[in-house]
C-alpha positions in Angstrom: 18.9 -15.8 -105.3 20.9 -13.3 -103.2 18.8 -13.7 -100.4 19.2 -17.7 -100.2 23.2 -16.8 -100.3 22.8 -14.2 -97.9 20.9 -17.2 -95.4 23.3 -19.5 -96.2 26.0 -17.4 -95.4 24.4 -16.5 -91.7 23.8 -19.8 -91.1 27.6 -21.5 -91.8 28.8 -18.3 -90.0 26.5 -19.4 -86.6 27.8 -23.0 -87.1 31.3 -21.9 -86.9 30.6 -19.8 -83.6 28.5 -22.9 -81.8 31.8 -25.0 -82.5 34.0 -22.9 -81.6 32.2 -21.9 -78.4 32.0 -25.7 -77.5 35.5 -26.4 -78.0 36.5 -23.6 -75.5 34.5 -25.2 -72.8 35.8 -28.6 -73.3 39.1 -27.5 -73.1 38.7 -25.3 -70.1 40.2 -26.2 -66.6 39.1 -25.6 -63.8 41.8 -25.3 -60.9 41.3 -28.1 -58.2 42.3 -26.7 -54.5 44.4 -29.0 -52.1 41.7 -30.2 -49.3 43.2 -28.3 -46.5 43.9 -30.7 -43.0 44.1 -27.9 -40.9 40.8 -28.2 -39.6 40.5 -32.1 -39.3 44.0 -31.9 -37.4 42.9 -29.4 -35.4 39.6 -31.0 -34.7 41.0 -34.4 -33.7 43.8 -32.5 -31.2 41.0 -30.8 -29.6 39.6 -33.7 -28.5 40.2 -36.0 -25.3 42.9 -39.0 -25.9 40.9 -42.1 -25.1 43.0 -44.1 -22.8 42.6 -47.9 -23.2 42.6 -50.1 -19.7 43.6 -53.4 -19.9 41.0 -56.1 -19.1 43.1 -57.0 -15.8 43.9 -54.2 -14.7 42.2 -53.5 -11.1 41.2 -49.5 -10.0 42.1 -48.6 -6.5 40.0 -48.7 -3.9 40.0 -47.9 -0.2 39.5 -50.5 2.0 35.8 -49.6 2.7 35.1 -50.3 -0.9 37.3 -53.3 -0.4 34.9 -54.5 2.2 31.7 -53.6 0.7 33.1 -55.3 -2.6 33.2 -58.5 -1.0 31.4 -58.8 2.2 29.0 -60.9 1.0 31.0 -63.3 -1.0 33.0 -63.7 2.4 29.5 -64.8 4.3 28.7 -67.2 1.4 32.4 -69.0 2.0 31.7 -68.8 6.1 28.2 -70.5 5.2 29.8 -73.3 3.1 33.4 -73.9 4.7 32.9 -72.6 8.2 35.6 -69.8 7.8 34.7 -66.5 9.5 34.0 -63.7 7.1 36.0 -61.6 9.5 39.2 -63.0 9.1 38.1 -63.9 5.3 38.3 -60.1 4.8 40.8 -59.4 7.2 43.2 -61.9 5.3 41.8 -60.2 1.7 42.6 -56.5 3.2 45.9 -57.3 4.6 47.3 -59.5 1.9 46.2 -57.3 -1.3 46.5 -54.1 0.2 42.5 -53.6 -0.2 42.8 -54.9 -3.6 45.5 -52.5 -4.7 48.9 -54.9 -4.6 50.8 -54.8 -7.6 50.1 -59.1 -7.3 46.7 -58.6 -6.3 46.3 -56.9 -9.9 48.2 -58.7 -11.8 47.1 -62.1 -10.6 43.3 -61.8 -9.0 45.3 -63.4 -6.1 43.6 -61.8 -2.7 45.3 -63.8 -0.4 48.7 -64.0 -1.5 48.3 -67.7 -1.5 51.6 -69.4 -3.8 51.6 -71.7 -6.1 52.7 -75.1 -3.7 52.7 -78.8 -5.2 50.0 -79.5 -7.0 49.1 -76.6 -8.6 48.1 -76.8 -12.5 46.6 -73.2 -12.8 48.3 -70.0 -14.2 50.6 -68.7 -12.4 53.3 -65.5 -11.9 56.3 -64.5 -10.2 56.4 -62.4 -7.2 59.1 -61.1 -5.1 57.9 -62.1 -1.6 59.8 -63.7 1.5 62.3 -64.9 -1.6 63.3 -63.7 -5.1 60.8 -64.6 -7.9 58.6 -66.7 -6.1 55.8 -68.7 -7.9 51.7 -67.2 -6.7 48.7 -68.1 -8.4 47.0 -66.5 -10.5 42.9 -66.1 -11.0 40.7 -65.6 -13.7 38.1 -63.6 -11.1 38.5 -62.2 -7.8 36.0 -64.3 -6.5 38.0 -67.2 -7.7 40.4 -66.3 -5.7 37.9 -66.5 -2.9 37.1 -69.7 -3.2 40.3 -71.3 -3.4 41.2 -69.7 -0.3 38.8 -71.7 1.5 39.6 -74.5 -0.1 43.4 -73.7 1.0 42.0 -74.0 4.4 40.2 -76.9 4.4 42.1 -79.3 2.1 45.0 -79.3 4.5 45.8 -80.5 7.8 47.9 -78.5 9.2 44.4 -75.6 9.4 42.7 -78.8 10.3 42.1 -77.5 14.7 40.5 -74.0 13.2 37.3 -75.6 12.2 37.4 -77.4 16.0 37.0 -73.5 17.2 33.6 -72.2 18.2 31.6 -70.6 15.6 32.7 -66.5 14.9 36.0 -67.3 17.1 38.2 -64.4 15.3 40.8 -64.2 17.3 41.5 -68.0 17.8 41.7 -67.8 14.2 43.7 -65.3 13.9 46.2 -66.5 16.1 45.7 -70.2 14.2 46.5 -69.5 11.2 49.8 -67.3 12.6 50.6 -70.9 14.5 49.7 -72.8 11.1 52.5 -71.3 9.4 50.1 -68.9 6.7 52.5 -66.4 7.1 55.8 -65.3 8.9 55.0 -62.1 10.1 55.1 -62.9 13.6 52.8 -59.4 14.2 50.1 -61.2 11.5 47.5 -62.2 14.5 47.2 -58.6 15.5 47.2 -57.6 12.1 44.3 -59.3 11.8 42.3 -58.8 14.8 43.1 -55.0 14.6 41.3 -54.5 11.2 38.5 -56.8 12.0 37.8 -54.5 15.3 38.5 -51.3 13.3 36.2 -51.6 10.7 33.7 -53.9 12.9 34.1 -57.0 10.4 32.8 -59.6 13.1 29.2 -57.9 12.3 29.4 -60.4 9.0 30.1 -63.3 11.3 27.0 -62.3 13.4 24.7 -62.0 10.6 25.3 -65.2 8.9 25.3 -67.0 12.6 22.2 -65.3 12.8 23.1 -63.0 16.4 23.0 -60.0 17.2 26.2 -58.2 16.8 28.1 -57.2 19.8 30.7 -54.5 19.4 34.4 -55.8 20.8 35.0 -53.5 23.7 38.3 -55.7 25.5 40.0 -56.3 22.6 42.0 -53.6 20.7 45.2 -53.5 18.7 46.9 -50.6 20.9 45.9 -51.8 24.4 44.8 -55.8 25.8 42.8 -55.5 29.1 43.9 -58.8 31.2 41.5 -61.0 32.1 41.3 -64.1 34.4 43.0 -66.6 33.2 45.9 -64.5 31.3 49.3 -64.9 31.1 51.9 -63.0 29.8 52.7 -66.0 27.4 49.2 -65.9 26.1 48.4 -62.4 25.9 51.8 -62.4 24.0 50.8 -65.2 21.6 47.4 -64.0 20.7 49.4 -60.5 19.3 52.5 -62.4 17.6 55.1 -60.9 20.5 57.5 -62.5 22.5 57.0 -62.4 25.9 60.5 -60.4 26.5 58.6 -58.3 23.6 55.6 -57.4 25.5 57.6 -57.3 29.0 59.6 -54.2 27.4 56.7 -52.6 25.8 55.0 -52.2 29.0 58.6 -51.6 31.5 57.3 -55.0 33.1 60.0 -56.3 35.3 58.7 -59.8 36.3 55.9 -61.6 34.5 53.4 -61.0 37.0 49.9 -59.2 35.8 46.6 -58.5 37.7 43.2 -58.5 36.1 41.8 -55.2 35.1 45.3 -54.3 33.8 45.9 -52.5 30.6 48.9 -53.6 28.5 50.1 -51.9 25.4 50.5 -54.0 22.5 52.0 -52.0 19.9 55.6 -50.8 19.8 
């Protein structure tokens, strides 16, 4: 009988302890640490900013990456509208600054061609020969391209360039000064100088299928005079004034011999 007592006694007294050792660990907290952003931070500032570029926005290039860029969409427009890539290119150099104008990347617009009557496509303001004038503005570059010969061909006042024989750069160069395209009155030897500096009459020869012949009379700092010159003409051809080219050269009368060398730049 004392032994059943004794048992029961062990038993209740091991009961107890199980509960009470349960209640202590389901009361028991355990201490939760802040997570720390000190790393993370110091992670993310370790790493390079990502900078976003606009979709529009145009990288600079030099003008031999300007050329070699669009060379061939300049032959494509001399095949189809007669236009030599020369002064296609010549025209796209001078009037974007090789692509890097603050217009030219805004707009897509190559040739600085404005907005005129008629046209229904974007546009933007541009401070040019006035305030906050209105130029067009291109999805693509090479949309520019092609309205530029259509520019040329849809009006009449370009209408005698496409009379001139095939590759004539310097007739059109001096046509388009003539046609009004721009006021620079220096714009034909503007053009004719970078077409003989960087050789773009090549691009005429290849689509006309010649061989290409390297300009050796023609250069932006010096004309030689050939038969059948005149002051006026020589003059014309570089956007001077004969008075202009007279002073240039310390000519006193208007009289010039062939073989001579005149300088054509100021």
């Amino acid at each position: 009988m004392k032994l059943n007592i004794v048992l029961i006694c062990l038993l209740t007294i091991g009961f107890l302890s199980s509960c009470n050792s349960k209640k202590k660990a389901v009361h028991t907290k355990h201490k939760v640490y802040p997570r720390e952003n000190k790393v993370v931070a110091s992670a993310e500032n370790n790493e390079p900013a990502e900078i976003a570029i606009e979709a529009n926005q145009s990288i600079a290039t030099s003008t031999i990456e300007y050329i070699n860029s669009y060379k061939d969409v300049a032959m494509k427009e001399m095949r189809e509208f007669k236009i030599p890539a020369s002064i296609t290119l010549a025209q796209g150099i001078l009037e974007s600054t090789s692509g890097n104008s603050d217009l030219t990347k805004r707009s897509n617009n190559h040739f600085g061609i404005k907005c005129h009557k008629g046209w229904e496509g974007d546009h933007t303001l541009h401070d040019d020969d006035e305030k906050g004038e209105c130029f067009r503005v291109y999805k693509d570059p090479l949309n520019s391209y092609r309205d530029h010969s259509l520019f040329l061909t849809t009006r009449s006042r370009y209408a005698n360039l496409f009379t001139l024989k095939d590759g004539d750069y310097v007739g059109w160069a001096q046509g388009l000064s003539e046609a009004g395209y721009a006021t620079d009155r220096r714009y034909p030897a503007k053009l004719i100088g970078l077409i003989e500096k960087y050789d773009l009459h090549k691009y005429d020869a290849e689509v006309m299928g010649i061989p290409f012949k390297k300009a050796e009379n023609m250069s932006l700092a010096q004309h030689i005079v050939v038969k059948g010159d005149t002051l006026y003409n020589i003059s014309k051809r570089y956007g001077l004034t004969v008075e202009e080219l007279k002073k240039i050269n310390a000519l006193y009368s208007n009289e010039i011999s062939i073989g001579q060398e005149l300088n054509i730049t100021k």
